[in-house]
N, C-alpha and C positions, 0 to 999 in steps of 0.2 A: 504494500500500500504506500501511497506518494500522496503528500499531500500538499498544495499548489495557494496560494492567497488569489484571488483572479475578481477584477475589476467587471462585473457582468457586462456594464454598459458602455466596455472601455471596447474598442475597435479591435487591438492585438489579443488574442487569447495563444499563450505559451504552449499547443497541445501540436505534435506531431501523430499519435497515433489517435486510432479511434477507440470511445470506451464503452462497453455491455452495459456499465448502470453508473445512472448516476443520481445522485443526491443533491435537492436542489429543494429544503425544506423550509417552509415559513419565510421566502425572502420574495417572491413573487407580488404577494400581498397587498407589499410597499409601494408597485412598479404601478403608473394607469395602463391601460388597453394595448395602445400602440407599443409600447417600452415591455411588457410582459407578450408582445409579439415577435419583436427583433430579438430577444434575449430565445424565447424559444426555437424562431429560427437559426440562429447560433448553437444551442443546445442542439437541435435534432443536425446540424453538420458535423460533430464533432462526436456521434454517440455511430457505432455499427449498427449495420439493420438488425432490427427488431430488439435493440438495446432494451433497458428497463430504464424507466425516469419517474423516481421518487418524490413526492412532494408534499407538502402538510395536509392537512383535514380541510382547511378551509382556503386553497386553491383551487379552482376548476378552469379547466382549457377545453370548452369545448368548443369554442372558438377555433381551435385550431386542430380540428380533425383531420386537416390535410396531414399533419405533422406528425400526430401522436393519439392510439388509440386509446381508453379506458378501458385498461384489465382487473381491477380492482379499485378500492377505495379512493385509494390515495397512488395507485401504478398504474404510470402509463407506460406504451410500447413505443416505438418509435416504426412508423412508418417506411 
């Protein structure tokens, strides 16, 4: 495990390979509509297909079904 400080809404993200799951909890929240869309477009580039993407209770993206399907609660897949 590697763990990485990364600026969501910062343009560079430090990632060469791609990753199975990610954790991305309770930060979403804070973002409005458009900003928790380019953040999840960044996230689904940077995860392999059919990754897992972790997130709190009280985020929902179903706005972005192109992206990321709901498999559970709080897990989505990546597209």
């Amino acid at each position: 495990v590697e763990f990485k400080i990364v600026n969501l809404v910062h343009d560079a993200w430090p990632f060469q390979e791609l990753f199975d799951v990610v954790f991305c909890r309770n930060v979403m929240i804070y973002f409005d509509a458009p900003t928790q869309r380019r953040v999840l477009e960044r996230i689904h580039q940077v995860m392999a297909p059919r990754g897992l993407l972790f997130v709190g209770h009280a985020e929902n993206f179903s706005e972005s079904r192109d992206l990321f399907v709901l498999k559970g609660k709080t897990v989505y897949e990546r597209t």
